[in-house]
Every structure is written in C-alpha cells, then in structure tokens.
C-alpha positions in Angstrom: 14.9 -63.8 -26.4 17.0 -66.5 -24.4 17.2 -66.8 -20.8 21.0 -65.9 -20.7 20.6 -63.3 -18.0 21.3 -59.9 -19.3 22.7 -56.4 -17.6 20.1 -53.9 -16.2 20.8 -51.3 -18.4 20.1 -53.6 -21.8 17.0 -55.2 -19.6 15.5 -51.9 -19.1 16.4 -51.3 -22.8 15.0 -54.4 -23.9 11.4 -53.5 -21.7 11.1 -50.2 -23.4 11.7 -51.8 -27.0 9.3 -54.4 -26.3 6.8 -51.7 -24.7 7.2 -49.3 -27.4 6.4 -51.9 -30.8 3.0 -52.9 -28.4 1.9 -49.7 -29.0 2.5 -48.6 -32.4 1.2 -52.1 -33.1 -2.0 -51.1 -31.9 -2.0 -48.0 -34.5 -2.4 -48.1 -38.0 1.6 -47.4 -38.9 2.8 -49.2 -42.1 6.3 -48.7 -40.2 7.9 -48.3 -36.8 9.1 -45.4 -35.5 12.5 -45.4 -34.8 12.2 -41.8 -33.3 9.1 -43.0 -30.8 11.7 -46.1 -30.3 14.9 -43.9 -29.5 12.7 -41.7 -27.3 11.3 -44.8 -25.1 14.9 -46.2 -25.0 15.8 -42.5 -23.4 13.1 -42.4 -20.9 14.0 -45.8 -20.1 17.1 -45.0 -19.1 17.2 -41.8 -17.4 16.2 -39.0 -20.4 13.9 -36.6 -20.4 11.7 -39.0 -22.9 10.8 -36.2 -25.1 9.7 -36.2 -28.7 12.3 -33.7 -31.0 10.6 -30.5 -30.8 8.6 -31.4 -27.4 8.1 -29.0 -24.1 10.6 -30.2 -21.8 8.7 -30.4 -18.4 11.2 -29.7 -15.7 8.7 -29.9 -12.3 8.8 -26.3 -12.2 5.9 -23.5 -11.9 6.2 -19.8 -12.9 5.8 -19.6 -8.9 8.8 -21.5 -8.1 11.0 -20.4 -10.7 14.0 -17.6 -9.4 17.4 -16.3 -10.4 19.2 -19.9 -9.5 17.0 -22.0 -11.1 15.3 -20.4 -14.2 17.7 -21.4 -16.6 
C-alpha cells in the first residue's frame, strides 16, 4: 500500500484484512476465508465479530438478566 493517507474507517479495515491473512497464513488453508475475513472486518468496525452460527456474548449473566434486558 501507498502512503496516500487513508480514512479511519478503511484504516481499521485495512488492519483487520492485514491481521486476518497473518493468521490463516499460519494454518494449513489451501484458501482464505472470506467468511473469517468478513467477520474480522465486522469486529473491526463495531460488530459483534461472530462466526455465522456462533454464541453471541452480550456481557450478560443469568444473574443480571431481568424483564428489560433479557431480550
């Protein structure tokens, strides 16, 4: 990449692309995964970050959990 300075949002887009093909470069995948990808772009900007068909952790225990917020 240039040095032509680019927006946040496409920075922190760029980090997570960049972070994301380290790892699976350090697996044994013939391919990327554009799914991992997508997911690291989310977290990177805000998402939950979670892998299609993952537990969505929201902070919250059993404990803390009432009428308001147990949706």
């Amino acid at each position: 990449m240039g040095t032509t300075e680019i927006d946040g949002r496409k920075l922190a887009i760029h980090e997570a692309l960049v972070a994301e093909i380290r790892r699976q470069a350090e697996t044994d995948l013939r391919e990327l995964d554009l799914v991992a990808m997508a997911v690291a772009i989310d977290r990177a900007l805000g998402g939950d970050g979670v892998m299609p068909g993952g537990e969505v952790d929201e902070g919250k225990t059993p404990a803390e959990l009432n009428a308001a917020n147990d949706a």
